[in-house]
MIKOLMI-578152 format. One record per residue: residue number from 1; residue in three letters; x, y, z of N, C-alpha, C, CB in turn. Coordinates in pm, 1 decimal, padded with zeros to 6 digits. Glycine has a CB too. Example, Ala and Ser with C-alpha at 12.3 -4.5 7.8 and 13.67 -1.06 7.14 Angstrom:
2
+-----+------+----------+----------+----------+----------+----------+----------+----------+----------+----------+----------+----------+----------+
! pos ! code !      n.u !      n.v !      n.w !     ca.u !     ca.v !     ca.w !      c.u !      c.v !      c.w !     cb.u !     cb.v !     cb.w !
+-----+------+----------+----------+----------+----------+----------+----------+----------+----------+----------+----------+----------+----------+
!   1 !  ALA !  01319.0 ! -00569.0 !  00780.0 !  01230.0 ! -00450.0 !  00780.0 !  01320.0 ! -00330.0 !  00780.0 !  01130.8 ! -00447.3 !  00904.6 !
!   2 !  SER !  01285.0 ! -00225.0 !  00708.0 !  01367.0 ! -00106.0 !  00714.0 !  01290.0 !  00003.0 !  00787.0 !  01408.4 ! -00059.8 !  00572.5 !
+-----+------+----------+----------+----------+----------+----------+----------+----------+----------+----------+----------+----------+----------+
***
This chain:
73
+-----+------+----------+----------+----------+----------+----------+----------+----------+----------+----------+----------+----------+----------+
! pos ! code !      n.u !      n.v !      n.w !     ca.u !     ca.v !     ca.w !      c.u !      c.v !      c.w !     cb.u !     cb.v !     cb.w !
+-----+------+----------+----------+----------+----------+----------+----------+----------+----------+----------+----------+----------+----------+
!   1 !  UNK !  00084.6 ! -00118.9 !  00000.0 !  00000.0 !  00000.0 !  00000.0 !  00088.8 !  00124.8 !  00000.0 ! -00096.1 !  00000.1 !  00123.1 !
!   2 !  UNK !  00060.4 !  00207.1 ! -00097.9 !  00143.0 !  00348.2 ! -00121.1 !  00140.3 !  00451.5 !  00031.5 !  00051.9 !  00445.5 ! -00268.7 !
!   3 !  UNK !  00232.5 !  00478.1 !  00055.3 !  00193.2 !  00584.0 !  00198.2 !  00118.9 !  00699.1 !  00117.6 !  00356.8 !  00662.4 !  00303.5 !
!   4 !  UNK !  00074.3 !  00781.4 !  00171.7 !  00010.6 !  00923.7 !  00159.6 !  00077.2 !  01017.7 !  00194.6 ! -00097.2 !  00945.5 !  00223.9 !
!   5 !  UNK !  00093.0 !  01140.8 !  00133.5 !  00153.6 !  01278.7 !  00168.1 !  00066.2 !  01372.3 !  00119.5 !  00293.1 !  01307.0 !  00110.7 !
!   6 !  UNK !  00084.0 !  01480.0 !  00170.6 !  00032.9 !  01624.5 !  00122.7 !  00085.7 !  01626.0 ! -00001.3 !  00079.3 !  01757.6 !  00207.6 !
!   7 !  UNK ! -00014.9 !  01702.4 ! -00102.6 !  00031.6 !  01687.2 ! -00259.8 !  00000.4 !  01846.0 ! -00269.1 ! -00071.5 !  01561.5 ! -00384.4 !
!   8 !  UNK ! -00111.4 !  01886.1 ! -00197.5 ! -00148.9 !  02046.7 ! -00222.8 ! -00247.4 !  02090.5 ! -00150.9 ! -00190.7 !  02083.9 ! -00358.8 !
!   9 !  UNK ! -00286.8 !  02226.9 ! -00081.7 ! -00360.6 !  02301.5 ! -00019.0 ! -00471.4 !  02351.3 ! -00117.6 ! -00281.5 !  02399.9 !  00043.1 !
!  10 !  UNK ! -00608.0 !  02327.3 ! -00061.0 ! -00753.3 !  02335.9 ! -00102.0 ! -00809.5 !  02436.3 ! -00070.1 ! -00830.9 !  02246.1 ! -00060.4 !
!  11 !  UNK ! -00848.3 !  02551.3 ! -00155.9 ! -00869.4 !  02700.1 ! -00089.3 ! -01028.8 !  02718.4 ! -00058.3 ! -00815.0 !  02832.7 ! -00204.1 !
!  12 !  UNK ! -01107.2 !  02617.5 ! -00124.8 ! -01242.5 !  02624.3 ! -00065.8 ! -01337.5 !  02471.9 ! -00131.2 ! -01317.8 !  02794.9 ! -00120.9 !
!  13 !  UNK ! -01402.5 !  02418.1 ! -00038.4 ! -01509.3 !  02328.4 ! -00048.7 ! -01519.4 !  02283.0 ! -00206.3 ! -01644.1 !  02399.5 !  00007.7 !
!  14 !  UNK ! -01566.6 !  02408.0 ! -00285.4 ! -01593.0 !  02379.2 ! -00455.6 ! -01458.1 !  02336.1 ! -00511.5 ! -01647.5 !  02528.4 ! -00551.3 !
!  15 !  UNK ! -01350.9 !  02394.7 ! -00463.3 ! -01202.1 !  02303.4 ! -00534.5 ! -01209.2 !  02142.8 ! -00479.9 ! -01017.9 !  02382.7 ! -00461.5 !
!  16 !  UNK ! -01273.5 !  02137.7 ! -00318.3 ! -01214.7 !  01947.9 ! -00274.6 ! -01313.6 !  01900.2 ! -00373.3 ! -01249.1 !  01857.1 ! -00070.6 !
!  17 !  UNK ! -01457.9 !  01933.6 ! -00408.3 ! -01552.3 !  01859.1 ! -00466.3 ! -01485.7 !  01816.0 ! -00596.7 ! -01684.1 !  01934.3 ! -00481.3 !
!  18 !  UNK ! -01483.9 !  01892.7 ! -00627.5 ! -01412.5 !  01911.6 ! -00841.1 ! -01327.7 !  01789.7 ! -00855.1 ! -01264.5 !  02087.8 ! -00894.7 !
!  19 !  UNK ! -01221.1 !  01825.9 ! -00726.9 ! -01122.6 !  01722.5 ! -00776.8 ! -01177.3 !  01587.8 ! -00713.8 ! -00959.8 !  01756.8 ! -00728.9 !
!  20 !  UNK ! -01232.9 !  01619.9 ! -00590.1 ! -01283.2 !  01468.5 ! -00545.5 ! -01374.5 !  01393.2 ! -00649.9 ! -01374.0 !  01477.4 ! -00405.3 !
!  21 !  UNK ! -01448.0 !  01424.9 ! -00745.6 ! -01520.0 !  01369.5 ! -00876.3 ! -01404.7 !  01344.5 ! -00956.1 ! -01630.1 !  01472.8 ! -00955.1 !
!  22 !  UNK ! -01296.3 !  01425.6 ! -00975.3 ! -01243.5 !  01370.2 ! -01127.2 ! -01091.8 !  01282.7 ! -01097.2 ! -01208.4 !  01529.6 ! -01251.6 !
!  23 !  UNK ! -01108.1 !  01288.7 ! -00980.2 ! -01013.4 !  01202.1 ! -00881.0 ! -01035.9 !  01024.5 ! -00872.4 ! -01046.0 !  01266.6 ! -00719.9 !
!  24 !  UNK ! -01188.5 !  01033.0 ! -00848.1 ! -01209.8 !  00898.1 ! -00860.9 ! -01245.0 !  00834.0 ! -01047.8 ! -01345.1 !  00876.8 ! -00747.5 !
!  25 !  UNK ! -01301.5 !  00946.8 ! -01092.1 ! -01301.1 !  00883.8 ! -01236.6 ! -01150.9 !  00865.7 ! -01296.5 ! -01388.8 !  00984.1 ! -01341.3 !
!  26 !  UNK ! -01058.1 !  00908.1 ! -01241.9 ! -00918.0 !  00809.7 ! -01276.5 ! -00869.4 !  00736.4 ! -01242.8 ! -00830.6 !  00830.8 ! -01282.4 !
!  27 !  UNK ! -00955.5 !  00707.6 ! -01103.8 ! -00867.5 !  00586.8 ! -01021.3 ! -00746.9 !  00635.0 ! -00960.8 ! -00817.0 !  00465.0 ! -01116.7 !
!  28 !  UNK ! -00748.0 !  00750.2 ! -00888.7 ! -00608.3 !  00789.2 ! -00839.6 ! -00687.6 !  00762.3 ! -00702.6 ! -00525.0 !  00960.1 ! -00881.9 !
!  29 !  UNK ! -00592.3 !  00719.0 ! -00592.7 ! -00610.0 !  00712.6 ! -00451.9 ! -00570.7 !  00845.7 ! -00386.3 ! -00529.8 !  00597.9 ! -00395.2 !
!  30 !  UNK ! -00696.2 !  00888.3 ! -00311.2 ! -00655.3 !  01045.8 ! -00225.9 ! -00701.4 !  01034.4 ! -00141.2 ! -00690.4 !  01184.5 ! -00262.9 !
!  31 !  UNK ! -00688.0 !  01162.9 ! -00072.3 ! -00751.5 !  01148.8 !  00082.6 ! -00772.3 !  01313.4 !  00081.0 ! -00627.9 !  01071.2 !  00234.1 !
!  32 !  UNK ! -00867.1 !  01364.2 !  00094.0 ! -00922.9 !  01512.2 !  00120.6 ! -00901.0 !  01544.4 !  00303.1 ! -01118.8 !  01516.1 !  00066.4 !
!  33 !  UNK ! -00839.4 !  01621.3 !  00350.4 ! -00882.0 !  01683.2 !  00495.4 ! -00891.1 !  01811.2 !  00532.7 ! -00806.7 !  01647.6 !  00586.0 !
!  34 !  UNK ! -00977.4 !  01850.9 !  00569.8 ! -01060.2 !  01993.6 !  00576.3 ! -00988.3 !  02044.5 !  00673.1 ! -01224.6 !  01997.6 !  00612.0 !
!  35 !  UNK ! -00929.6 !  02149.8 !  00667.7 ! -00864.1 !  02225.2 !  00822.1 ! -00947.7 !  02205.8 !  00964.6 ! -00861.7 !  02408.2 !  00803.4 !
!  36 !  UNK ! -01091.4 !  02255.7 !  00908.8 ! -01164.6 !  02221.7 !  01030.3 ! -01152.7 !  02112.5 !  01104.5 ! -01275.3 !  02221.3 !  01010.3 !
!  37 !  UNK ! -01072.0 !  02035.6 !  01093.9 ! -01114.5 !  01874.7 !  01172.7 ! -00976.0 !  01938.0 !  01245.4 ! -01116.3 !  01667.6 !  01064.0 !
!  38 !  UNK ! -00916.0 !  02036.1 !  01267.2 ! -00824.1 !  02054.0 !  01371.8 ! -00840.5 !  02133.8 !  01472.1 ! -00724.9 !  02084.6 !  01332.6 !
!  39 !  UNK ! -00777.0 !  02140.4 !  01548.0 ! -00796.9 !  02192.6 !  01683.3 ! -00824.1 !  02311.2 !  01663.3 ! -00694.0 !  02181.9 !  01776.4 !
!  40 !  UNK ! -00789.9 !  02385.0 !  01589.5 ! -00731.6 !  02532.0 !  01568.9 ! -00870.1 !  02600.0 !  01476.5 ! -00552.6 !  02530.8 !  01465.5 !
!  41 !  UNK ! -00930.6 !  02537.5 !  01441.5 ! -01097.9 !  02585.1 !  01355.4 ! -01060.7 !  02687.8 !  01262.1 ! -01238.7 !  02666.2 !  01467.3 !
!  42 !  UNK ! -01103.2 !  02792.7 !  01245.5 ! -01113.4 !  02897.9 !  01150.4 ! -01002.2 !  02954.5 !  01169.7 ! -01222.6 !  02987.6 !  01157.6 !
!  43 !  UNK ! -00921.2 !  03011.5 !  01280.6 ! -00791.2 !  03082.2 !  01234.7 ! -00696.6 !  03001.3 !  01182.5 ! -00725.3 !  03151.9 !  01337.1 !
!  44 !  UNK ! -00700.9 !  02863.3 !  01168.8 ! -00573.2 !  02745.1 !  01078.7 ! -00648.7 !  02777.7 !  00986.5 ! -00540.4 !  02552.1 !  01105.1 !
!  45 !  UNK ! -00764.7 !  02770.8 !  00880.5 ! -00862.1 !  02854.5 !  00777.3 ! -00749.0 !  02902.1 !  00684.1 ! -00961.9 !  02997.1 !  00851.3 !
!  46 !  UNK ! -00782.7 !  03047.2 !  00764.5 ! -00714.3 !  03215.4 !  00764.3 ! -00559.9 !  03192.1 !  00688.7 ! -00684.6 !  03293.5 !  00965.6 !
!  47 !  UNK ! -00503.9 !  03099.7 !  00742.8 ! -00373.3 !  03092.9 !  00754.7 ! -00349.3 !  03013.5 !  00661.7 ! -00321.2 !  03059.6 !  00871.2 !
!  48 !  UNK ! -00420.2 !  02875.5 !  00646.0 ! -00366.1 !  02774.6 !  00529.2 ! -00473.0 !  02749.2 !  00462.1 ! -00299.6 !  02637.0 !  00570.1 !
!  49 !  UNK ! -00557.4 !  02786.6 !  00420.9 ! -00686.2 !  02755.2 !  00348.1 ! -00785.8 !  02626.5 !  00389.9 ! -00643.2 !  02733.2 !  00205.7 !
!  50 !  UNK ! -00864.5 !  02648.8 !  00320.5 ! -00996.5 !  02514.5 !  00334.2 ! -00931.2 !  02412.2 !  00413.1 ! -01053.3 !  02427.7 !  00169.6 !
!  51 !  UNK ! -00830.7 !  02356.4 !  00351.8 ! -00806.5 !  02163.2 !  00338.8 ! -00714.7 !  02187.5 !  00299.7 ! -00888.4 !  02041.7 !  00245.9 !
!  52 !  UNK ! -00646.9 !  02021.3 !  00251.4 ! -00575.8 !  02010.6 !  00133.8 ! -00548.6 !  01829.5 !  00108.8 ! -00427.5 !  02110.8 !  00153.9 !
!  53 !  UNK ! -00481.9 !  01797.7 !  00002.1 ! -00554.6 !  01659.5 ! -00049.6 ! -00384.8 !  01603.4 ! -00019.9 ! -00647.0 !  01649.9 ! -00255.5 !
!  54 !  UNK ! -00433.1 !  01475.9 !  00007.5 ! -00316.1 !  01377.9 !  00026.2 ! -00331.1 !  01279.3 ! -00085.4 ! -00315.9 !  01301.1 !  00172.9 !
!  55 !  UNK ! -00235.3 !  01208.1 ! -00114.1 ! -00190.1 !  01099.4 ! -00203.0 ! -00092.7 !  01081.5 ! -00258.3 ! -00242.8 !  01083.1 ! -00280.6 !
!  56 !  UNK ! -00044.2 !  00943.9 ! -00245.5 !  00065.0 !  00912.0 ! -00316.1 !  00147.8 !  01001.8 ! -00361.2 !  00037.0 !  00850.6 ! -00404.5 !
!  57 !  UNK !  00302.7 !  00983.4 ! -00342.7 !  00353.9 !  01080.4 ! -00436.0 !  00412.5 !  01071.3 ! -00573.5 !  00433.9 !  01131.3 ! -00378.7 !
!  58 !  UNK !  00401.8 !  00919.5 ! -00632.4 !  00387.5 !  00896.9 ! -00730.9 !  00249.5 !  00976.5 ! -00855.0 !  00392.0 !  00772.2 ! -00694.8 !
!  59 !  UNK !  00154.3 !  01016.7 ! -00774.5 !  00001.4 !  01083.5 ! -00868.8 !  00039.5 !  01195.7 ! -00816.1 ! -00188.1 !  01034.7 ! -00836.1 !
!  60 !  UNK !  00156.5 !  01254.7 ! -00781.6 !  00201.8 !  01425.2 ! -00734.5 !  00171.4 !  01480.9 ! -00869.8 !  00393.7 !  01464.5 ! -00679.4 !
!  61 !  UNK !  00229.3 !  01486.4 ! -00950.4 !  00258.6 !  01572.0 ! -01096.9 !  00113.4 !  01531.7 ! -01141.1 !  00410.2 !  01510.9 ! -01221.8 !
!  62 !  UNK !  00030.1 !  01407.4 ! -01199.6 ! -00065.5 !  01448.7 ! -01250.2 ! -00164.0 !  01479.9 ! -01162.5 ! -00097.0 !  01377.5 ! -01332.8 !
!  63 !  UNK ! -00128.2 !  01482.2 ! -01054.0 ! -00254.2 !  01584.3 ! -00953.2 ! -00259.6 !  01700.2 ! -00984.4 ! -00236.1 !  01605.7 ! -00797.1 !
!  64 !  UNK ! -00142.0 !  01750.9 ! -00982.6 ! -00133.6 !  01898.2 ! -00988.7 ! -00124.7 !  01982.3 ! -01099.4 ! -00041.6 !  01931.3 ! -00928.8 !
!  65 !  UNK ! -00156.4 !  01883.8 ! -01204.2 ! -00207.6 !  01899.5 ! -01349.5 ! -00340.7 !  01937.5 ! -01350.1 ! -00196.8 !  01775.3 ! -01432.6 !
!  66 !  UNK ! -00456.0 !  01856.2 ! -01270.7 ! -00517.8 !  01826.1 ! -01290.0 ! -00594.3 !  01950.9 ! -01226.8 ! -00514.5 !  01710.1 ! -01276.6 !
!  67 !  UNK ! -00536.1 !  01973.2 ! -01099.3 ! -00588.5 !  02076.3 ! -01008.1 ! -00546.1 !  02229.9 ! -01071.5 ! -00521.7 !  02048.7 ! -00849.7 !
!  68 !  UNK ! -00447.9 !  02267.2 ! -01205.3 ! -00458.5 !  02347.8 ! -01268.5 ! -00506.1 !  02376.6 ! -01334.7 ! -00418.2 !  02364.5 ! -01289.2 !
!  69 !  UNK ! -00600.8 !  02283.2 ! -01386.1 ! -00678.6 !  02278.4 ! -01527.1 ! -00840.5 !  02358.7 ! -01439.6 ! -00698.7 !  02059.5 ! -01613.4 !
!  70 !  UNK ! -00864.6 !  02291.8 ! -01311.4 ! -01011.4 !  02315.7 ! -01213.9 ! -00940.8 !  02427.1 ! -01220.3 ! -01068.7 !  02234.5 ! -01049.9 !
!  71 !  UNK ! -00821.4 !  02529.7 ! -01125.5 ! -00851.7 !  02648.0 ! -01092.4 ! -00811.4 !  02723.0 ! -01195.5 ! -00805.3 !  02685.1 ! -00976.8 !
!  72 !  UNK ! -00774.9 !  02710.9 ! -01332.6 ! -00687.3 !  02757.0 ! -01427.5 ! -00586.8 !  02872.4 ! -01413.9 ! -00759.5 !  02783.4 ! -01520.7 !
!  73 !  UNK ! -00504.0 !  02790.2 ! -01305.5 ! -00376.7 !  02855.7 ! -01300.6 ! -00262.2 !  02783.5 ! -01433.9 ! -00317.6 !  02829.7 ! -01128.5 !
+-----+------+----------+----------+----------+----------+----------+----------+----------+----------+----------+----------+----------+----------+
***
């Protein structure tokens, strides 16, 4: 089983959804976690955005393909 790492920071809800749909229609393994599930609530927010998505770091590069194309950076 591949370990998991941080691949990139999620600046709001409509970015985890996007990619969480086109995430599973490739079959890439991720893991979404919302800042909120930490101690620190809305000022960790403020500071590091929404979330941010874990997986493999082998699906690093076409993640972050993928997540440029959703925010078109």
């Amino acid at each position: 089983m591949d370990e998991f790492e941080k691949i990139l920071d999620l600046n709001n809800e409509f970015e985890a959804e996007r990619m969480k749909e086109i995430l599973k229609e490739k079959n890439i393994p991720f893991g979404i976690v919302p800042v909120s599930d930490s101690a620190f609530g809305s000022i960790e927010i403020l500071e590091n955005g929404w979330g941010y998505l874990e997986a493999p770091s082998r699906f690093k590069n076409e993640i972050l393909e993928i997540y440029a194309e959703v925010t078109g950076e």
